[in-house]
Biopython code that builds the backbone (N, CA, C, O; Angstrom):
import numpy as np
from Bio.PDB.StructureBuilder import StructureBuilder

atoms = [
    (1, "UNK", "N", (-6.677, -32.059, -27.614)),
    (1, "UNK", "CA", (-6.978, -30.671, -27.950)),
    (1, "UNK", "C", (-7.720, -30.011, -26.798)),
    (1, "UNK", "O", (-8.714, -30.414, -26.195)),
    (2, "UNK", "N", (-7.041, -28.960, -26.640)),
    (2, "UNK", "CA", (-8.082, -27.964, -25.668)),
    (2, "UNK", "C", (-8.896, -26.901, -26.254)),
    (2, "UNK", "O", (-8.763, -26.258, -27.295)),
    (3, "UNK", "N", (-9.656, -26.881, -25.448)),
    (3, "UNK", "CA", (-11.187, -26.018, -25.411)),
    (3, "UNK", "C", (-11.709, -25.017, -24.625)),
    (3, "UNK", "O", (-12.460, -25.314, -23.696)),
    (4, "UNK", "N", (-11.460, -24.029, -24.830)),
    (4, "UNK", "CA", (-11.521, -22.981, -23.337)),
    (4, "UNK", "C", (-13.183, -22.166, -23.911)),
    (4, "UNK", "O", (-13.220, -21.622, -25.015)),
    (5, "UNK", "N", (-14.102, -22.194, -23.239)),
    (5, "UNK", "CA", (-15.268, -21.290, -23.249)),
    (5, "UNK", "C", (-15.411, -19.980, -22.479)),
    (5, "UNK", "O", (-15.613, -19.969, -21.264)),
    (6, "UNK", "N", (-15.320, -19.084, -23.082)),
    (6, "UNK", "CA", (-15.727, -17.987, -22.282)),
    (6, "UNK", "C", (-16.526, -16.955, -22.103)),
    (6, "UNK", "O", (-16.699, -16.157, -21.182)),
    (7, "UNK", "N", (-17.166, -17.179, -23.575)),
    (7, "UNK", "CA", (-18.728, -16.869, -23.918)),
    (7, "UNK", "C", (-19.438, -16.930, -22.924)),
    (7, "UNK", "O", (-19.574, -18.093, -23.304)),
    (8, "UNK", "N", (-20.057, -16.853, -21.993)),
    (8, "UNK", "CA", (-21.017, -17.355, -20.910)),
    (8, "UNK", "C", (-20.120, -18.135, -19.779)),
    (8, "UNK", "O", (-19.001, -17.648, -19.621)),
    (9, "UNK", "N", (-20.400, -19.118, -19.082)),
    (9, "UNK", "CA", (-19.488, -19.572, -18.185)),
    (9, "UNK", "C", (-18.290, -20.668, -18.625)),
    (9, "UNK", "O", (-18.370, -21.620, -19.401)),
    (10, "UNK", "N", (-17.001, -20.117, -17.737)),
    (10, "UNK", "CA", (-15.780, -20.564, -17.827)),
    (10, "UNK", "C", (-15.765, -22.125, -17.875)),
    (10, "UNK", "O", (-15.755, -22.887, -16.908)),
    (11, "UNK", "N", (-15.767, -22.453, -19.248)),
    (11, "UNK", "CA", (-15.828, -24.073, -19.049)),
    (11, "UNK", "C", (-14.591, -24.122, -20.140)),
    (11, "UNK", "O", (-14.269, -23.383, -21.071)),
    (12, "UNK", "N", (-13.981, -25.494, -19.519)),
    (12, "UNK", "CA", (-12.528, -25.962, -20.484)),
    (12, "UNK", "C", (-12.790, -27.963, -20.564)),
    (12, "UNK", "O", (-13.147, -28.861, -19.802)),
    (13, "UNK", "N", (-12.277, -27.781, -22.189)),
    (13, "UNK", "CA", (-12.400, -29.750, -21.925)),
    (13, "UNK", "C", (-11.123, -29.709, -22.897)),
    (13, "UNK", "O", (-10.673, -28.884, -23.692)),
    (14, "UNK", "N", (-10.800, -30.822, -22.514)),
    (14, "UNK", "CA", (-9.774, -31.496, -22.766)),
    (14, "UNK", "C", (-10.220, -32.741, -24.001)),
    (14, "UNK", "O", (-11.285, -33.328, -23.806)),
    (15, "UNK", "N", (-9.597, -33.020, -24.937)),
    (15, "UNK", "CA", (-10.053, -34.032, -25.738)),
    (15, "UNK", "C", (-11.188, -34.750, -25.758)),
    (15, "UNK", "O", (-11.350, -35.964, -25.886)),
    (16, "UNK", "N", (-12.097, -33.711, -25.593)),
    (16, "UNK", "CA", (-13.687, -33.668, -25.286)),
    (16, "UNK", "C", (-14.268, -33.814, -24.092)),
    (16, "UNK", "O", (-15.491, -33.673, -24.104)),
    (17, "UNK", "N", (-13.820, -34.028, -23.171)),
    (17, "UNK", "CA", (-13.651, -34.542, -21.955)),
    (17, "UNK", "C", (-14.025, -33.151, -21.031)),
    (17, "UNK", "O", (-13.666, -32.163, -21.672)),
    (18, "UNK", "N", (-14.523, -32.844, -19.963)),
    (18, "UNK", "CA", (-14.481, -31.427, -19.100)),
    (18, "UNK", "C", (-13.462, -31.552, -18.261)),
    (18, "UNK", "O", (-13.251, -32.506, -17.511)),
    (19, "UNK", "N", (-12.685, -30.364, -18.417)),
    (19, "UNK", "CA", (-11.152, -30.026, -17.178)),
    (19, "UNK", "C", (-11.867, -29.690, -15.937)),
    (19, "UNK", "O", (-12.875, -28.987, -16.009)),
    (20, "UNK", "N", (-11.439, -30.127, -14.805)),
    (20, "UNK", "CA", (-11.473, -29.428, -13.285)),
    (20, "UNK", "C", (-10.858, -28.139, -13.166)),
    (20, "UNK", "O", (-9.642, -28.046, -12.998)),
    (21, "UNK", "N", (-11.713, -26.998, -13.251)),
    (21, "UNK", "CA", (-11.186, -25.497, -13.489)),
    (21, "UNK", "C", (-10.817, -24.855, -11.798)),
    (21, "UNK", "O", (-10.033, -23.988, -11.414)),
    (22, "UNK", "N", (-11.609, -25.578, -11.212)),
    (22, "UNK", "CA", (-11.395, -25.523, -9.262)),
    (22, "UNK", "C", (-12.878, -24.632, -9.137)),
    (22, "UNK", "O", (-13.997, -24.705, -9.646)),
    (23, "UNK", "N", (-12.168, -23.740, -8.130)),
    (23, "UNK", "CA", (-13.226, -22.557, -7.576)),
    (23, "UNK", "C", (-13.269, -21.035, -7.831)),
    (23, "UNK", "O", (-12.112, -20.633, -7.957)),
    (24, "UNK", "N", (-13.765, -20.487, -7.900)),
    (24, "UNK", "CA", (-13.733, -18.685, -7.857)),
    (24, "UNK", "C", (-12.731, -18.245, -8.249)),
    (24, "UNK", "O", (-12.679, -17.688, -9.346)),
    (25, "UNK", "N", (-11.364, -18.418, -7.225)),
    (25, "UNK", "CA", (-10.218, -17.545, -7.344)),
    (25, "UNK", "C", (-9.742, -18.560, -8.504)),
    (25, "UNK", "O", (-9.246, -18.061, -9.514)),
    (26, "UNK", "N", (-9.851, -19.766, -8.422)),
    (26, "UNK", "CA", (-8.146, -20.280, -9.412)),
    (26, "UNK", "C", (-8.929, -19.968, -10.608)),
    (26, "UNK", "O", (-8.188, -19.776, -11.572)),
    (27, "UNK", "N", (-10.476, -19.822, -10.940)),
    (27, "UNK", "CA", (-11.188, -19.758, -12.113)),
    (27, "UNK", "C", (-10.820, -18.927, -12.576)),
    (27, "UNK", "O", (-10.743, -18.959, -13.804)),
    (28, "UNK", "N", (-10.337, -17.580, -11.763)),
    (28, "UNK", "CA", (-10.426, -15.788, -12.223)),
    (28, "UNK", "C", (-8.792, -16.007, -12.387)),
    (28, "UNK", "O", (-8.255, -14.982, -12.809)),
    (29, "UNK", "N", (-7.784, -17.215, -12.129)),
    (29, "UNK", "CA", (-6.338, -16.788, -12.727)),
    (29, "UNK", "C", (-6.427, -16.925, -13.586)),
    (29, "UNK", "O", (-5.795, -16.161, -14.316)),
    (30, "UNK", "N", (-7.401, -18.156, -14.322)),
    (30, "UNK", "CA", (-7.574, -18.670, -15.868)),
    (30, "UNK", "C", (-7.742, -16.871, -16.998)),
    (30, "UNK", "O", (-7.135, -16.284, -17.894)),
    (31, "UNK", "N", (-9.411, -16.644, -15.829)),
    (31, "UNK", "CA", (-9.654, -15.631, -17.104)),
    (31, "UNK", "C", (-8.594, -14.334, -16.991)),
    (31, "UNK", "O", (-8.563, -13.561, -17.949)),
    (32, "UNK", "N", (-7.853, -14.120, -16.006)),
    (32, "UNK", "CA", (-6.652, -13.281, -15.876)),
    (32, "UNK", "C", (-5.914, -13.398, -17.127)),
    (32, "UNK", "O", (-5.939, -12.590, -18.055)),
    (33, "UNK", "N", (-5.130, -14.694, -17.047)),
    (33, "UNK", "CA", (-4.237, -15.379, -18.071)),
    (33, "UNK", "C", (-4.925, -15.076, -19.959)),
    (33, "UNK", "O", (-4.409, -14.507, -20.921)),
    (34, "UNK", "N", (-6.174, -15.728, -19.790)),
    (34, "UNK", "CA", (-6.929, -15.515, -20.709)),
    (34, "UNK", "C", (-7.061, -13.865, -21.406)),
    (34, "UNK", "O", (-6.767, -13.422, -22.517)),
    (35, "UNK", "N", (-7.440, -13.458, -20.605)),
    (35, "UNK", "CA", (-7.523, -11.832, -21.297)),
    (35, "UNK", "C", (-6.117, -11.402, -21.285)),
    (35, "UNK", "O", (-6.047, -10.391, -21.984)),
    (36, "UNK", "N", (-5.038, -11.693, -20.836)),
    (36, "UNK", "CA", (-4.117, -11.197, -21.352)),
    (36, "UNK", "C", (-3.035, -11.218, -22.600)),
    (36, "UNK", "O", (-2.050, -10.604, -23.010)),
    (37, "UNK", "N", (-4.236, -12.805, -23.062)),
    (37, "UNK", "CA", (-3.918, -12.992, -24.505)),
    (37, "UNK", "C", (-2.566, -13.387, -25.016)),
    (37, "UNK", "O", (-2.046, -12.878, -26.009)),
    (38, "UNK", "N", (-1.900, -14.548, -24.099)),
    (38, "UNK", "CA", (-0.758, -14.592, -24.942)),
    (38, "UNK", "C", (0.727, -13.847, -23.891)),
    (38, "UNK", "O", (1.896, -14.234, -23.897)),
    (39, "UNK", "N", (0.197, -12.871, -23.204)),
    (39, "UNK", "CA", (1.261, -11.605, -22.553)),
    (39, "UNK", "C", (1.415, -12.270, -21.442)),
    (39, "UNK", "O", (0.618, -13.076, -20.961)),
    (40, "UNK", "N", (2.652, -11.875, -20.934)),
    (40, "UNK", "CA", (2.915, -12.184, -19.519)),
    (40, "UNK", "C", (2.215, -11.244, -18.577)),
    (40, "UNK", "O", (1.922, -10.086, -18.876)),
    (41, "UNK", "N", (1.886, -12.004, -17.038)),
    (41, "UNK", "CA", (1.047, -10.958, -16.623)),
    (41, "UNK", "C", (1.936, -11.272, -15.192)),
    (41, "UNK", "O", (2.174, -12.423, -14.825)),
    (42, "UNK", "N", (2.273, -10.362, -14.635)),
    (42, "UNK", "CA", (3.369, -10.627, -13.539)),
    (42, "UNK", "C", (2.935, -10.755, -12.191)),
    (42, "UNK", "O", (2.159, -9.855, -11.872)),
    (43, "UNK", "N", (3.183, -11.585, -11.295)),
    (43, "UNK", "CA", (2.762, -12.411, -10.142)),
    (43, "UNK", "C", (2.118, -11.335, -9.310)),
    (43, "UNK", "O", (0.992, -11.419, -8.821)),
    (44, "UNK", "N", (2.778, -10.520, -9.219)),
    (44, "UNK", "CA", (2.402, -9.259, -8.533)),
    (44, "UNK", "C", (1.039, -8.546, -8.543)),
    (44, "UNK", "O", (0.264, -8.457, -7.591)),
    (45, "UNK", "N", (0.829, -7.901, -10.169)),
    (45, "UNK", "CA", (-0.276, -7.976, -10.434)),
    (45, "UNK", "C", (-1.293, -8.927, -10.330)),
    (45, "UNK", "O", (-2.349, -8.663, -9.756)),
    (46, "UNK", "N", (-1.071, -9.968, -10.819)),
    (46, "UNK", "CA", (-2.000, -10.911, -10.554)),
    (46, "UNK", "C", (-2.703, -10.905, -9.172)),
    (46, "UNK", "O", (-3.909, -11.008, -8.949)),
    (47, "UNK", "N", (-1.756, -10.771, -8.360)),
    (47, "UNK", "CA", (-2.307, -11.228, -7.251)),
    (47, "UNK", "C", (-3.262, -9.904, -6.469)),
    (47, "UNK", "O", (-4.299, -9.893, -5.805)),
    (48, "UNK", "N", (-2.584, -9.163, -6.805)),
    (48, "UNK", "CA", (-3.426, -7.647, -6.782)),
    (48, "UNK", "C", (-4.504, -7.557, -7.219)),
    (48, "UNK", "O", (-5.327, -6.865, -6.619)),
    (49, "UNK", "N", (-4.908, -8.341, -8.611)),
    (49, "UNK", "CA", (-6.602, -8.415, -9.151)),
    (49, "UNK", "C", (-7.235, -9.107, -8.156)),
    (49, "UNK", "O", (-8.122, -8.692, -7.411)),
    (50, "UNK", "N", (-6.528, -10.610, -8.202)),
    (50, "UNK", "CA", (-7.502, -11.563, -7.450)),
    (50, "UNK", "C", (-7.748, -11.157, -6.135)),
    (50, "UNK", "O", (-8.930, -11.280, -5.816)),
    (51, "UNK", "N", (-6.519, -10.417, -4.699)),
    (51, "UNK", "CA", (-7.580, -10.368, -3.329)),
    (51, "UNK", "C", (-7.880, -8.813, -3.772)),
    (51, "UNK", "O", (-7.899, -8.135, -2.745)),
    (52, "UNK", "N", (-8.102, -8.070, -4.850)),
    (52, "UNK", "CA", (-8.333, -6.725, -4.570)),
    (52, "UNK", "C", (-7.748, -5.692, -4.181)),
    (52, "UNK", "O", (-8.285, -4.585, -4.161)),
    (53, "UNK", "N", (-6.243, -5.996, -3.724)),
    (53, "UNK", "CA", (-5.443, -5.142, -3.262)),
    (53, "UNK", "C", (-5.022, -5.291, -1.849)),
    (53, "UNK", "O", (-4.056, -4.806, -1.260)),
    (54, "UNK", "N", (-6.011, -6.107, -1.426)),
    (54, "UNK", "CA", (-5.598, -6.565, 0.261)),
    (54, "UNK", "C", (-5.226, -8.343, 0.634)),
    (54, "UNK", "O", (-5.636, -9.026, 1.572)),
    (55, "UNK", "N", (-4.378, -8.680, -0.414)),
    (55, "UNK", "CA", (-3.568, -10.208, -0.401)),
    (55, "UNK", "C", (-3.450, -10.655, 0.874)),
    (55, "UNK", "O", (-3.088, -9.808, 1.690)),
    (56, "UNK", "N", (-3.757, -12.297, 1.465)),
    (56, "UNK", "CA", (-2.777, -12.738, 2.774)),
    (56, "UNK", "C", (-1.759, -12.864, 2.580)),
    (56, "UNK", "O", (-1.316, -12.432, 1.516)),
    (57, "UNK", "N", (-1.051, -13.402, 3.348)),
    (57, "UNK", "CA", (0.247, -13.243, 3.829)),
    (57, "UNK", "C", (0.538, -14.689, 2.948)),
    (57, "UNK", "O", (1.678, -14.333, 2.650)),
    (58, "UNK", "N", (0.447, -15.740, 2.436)),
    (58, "UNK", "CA", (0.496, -16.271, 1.282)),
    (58, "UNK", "C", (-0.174, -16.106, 0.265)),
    (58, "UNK", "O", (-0.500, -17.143, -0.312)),
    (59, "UNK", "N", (-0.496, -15.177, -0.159)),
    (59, "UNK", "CA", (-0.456, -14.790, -1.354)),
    (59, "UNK", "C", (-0.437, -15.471, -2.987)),
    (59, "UNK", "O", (-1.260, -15.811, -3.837)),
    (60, "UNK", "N", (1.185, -15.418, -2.797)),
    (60, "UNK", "CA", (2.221, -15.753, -4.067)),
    (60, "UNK", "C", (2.384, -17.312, -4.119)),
    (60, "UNK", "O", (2.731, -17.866, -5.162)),
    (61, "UNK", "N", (2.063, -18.164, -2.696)),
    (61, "UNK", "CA", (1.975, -19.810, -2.963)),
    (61, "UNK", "C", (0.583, -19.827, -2.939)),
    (61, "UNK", "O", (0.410, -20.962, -2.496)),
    (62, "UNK", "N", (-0.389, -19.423, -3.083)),
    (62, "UNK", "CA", (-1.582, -19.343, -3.500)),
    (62, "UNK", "C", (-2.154, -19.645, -4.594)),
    (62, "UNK", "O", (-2.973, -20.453, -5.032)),
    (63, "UNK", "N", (-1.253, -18.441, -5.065)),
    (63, "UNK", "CA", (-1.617, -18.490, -6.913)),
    (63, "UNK", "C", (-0.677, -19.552, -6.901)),
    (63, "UNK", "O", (-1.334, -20.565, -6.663)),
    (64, "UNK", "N", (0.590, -19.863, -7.042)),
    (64, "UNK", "CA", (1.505, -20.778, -7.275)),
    (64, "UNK", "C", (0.301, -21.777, -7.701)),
    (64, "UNK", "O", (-0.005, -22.117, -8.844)),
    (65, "UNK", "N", (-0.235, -22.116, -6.604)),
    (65, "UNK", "CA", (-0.904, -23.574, -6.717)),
    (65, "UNK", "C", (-2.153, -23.591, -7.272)),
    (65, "UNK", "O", (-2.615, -24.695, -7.561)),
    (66, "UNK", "N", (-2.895, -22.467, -7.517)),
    (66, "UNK", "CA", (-4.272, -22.262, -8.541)),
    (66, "UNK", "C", (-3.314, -22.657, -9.696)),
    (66, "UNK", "O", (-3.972, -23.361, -10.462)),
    (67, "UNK", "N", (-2.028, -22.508, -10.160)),
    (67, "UNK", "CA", (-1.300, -22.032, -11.473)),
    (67, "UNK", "C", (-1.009, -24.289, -11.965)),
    (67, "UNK", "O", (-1.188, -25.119, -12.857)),
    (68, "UNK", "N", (-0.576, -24.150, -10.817)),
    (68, "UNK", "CA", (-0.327, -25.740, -10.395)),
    (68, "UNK", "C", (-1.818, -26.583, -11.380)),
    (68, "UNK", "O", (-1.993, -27.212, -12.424)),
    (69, "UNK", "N", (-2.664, -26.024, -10.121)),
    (69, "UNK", "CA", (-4.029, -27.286, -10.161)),
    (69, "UNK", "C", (-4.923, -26.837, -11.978)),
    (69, "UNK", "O", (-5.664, -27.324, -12.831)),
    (70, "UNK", "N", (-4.316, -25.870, -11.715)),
    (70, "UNK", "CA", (-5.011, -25.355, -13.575)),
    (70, "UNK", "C", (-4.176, -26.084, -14.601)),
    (70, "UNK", "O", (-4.670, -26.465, -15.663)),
    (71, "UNK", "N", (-3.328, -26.212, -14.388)),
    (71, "UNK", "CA", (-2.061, -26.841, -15.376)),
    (71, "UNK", "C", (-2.168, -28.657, -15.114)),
    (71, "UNK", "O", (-1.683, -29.522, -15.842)),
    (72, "UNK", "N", (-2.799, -28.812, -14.101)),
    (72, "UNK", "CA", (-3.269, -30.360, -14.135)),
    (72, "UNK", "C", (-4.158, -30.547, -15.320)),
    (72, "UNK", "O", (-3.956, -31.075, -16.413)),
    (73, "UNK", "N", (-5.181, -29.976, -14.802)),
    (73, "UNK", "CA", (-6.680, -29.855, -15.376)),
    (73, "UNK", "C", (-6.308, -29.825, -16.763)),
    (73, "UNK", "O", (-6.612, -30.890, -17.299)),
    (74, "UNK", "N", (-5.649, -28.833, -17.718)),
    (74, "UNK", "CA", (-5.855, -28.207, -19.145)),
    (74, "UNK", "C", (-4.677, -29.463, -19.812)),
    (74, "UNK", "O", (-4.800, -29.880, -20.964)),
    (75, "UNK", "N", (-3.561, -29.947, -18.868)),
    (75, "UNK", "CA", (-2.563, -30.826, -19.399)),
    (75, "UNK", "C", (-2.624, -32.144, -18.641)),
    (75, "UNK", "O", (-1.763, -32.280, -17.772)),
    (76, "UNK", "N", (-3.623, -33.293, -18.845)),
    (76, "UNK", "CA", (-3.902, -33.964, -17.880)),
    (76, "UNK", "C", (-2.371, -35.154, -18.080)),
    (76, "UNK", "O", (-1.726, -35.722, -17.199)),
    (77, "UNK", "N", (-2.232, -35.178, -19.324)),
    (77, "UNK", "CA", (-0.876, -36.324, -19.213)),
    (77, "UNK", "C", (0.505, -36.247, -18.865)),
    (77, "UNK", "O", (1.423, -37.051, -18.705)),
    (78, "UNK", "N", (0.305, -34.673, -18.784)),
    (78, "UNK", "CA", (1.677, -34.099, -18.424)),
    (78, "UNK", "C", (2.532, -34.564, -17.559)),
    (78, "UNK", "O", (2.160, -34.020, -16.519)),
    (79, "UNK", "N", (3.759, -35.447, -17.209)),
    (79, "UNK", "CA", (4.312, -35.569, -16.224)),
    (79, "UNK", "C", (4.554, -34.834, -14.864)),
    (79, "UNK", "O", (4.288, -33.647, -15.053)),
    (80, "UNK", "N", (4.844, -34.989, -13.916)),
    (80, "UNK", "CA", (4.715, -33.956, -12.832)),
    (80, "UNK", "C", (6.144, -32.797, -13.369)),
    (80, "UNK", "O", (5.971, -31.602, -13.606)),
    (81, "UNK", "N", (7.300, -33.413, -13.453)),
    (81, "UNK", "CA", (8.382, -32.612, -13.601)),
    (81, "UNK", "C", (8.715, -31.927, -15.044)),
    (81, "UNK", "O", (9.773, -31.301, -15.111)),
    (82, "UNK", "N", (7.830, -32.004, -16.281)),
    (82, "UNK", "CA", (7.744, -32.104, -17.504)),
    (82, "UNK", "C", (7.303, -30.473, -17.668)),
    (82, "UNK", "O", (6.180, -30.174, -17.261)),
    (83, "UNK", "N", (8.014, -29.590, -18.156)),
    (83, "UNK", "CA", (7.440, -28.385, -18.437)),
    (83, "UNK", "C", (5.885, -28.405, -19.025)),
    (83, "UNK", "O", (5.312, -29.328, -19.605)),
    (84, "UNK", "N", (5.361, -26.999, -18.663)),
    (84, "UNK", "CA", (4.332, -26.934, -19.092)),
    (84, "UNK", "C", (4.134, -26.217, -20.236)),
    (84, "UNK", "O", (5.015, -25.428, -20.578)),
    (85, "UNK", "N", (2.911, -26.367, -21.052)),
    (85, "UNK", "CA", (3.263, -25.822, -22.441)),
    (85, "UNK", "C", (1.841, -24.833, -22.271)),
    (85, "UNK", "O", (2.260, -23.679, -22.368)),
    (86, "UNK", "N", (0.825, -24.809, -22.127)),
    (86, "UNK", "CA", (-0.203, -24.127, -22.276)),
    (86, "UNK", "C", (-0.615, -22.326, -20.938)),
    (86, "UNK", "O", (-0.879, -21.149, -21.184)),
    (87, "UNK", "N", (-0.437, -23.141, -19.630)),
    (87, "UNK", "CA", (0.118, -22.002, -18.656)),
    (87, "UNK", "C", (1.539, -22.199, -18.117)),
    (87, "UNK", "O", (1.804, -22.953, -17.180)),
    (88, "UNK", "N", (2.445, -21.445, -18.799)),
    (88, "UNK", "CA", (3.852, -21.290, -18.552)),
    (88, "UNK", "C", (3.752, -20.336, -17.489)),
    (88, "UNK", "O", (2.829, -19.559, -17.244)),
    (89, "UNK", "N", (5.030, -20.542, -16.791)),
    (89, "UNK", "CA", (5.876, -19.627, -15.867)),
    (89, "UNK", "C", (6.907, -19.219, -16.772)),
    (89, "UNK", "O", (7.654, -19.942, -17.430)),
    (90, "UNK", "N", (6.831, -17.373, -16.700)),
    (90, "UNK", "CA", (7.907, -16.787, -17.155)),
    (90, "UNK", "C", (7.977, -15.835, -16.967)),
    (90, "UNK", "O", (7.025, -15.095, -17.214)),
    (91, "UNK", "N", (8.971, -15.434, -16.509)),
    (91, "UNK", "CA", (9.453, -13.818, -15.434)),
    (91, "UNK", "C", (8.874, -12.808, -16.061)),
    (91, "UNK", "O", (9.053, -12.552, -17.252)),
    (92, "UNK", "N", (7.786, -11.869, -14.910)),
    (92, "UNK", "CA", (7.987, -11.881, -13.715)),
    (92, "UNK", "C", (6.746, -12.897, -13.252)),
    (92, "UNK", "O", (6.662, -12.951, -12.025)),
    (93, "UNK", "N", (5.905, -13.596, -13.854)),
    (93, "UNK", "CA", (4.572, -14.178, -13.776)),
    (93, "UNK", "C", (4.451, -15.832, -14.841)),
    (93, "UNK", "O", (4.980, -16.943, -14.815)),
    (94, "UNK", "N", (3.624, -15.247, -15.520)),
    (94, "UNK", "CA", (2.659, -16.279, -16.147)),
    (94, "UNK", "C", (2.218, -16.180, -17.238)),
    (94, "UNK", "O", (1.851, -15.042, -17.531)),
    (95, "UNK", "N", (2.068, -17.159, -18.203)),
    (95, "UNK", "CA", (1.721, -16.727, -19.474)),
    (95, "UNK", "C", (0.783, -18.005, -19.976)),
    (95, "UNK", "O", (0.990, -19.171, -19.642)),
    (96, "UNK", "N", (-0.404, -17.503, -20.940)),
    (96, "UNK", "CA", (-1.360, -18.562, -21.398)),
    (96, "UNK", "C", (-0.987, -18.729, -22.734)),
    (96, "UNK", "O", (-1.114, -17.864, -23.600)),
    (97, "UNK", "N", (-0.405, -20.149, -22.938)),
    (97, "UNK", "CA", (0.047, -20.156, -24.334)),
    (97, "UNK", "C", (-1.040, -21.214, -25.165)),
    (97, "UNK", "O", (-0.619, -22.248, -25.683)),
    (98, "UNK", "N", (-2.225, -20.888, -25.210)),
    (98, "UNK", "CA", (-3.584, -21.599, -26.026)),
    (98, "UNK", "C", (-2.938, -20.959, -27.334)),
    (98, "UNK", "O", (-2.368, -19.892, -27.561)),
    (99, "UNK", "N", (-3.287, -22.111, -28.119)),
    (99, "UNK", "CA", (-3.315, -21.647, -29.660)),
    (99, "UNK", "C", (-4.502, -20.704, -29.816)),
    (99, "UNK", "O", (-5.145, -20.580, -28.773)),
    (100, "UNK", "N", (-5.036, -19.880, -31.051)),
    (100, "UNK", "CA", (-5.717, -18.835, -31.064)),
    (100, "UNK", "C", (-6.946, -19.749, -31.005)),
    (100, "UNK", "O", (-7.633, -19.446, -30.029)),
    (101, "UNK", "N", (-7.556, -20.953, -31.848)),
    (101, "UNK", "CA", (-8.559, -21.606, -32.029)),
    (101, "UNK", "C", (-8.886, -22.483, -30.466)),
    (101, "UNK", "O", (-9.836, -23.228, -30.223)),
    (102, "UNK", "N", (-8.186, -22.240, -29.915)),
    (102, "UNK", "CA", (-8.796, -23.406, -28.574)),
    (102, "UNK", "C", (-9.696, -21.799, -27.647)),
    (102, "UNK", "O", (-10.107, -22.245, -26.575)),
    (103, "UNK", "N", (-9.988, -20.577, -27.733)),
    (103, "UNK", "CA", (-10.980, -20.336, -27.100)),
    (103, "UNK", "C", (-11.825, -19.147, -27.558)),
    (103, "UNK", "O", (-11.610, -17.985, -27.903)),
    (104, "UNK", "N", (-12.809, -19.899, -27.419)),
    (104, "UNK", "CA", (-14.272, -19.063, -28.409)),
    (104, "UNK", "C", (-14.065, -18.018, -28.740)),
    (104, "UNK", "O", (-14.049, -17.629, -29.907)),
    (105, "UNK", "N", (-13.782, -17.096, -27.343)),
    (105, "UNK", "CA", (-13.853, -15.795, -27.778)),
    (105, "UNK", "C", (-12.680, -14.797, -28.679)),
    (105, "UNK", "O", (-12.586, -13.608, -28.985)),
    (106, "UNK", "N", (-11.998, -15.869, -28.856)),
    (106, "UNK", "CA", (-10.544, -15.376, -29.986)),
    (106, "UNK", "C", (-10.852, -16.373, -30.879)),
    (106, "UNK", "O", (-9.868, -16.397, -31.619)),
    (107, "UNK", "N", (-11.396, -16.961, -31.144)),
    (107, "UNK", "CA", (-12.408, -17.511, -32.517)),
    (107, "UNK", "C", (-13.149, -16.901, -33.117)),
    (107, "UNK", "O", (-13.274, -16.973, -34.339)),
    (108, "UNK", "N", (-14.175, -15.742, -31.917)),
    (108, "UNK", "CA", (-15.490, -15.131, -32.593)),
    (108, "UNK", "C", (-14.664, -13.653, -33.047)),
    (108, "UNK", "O", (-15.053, -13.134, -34.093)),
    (109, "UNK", "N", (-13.572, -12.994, -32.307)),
    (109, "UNK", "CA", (-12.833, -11.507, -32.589)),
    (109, "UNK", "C", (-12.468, -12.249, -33.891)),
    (109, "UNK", "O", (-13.117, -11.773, -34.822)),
    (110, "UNK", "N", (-11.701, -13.191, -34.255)),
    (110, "UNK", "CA", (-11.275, -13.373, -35.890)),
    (110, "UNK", "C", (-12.125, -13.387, -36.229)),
    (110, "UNK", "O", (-12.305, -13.509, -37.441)),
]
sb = StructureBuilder()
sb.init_structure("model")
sb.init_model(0)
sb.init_chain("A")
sb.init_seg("    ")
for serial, (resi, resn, name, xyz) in enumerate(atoms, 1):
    if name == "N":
        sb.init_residue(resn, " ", resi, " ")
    sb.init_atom(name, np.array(xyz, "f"), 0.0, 1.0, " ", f" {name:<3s}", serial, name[0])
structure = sb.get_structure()
C-alpha cells in the first residue's frame, strides 16, 4: 500500500517502509501529478512549471527520468518492462493514478 503525505512535507512510504522521492525538481513532478488529481497533465506544461518557463535543452528526458526514478520509489517490485500503474504515461503527459485514500490531503477534502 502506498502513502503519499502532503500535509506538511512531501513524504511517501511504501508498505510502511519510506519511498526515495529524489530532490527538488523530481519532488515538485510528484506534487504536479498530485494536484492534478487523477488528470493528465501534459509534458509540455509540466515542464513549463518545473524550469519556470526557461527549460534546458533536455528538458523532456529530464522529466522522463524524475517520472522514471518516482515510479521506482512508489512501485518498488515492479519489473523494469512491466507497465506502471500508479504514475502512468498517457498522451500528451502523465497521470497519478493513487487511489483516493493513499494521500492525506484527499482523505482530509472527503
Amino acid at each position: 500500500m502506498v502513502a503519499i503525505g502532503v500535509l506538511g512535507p512531501l513524504t511517501a512510504e511504501v508498505d510502511g517502509a519510506s519511498a526515495e522521492l529524489g530532490g527538488p525538481r523530481q519532488r515538485a513532478v510528484l506534487a504536479l501529478l498530485l494536484t492534478a488529481r487523477r488528470e493528465t497533465l501534459s509534458a509540455d506544461r509540466m515542464i513549463d512549471d518545473l524550469w519556470h518557463g526557461a527549460p534546458p535543452p533536455r528538458a523532456r528526458a529530464s522529466l522522463q527520468a524524475y517520472v522514471s526514478h518516482l515510479r521506482r520509489g512508489l512501485e518498488p517490485g515492479r519489473s523494469r518492462r512491466a507497465p506502471a500503474r500508479l504514475l502512468v504515461s498517457t498522451p500528451p503527459g502523465y497521470a497519478c493514478h493513487l487511489p483516493e485514500e493513499a494521500v492525506d490531503a484527499w482523505r482530509f477534502e472527503r
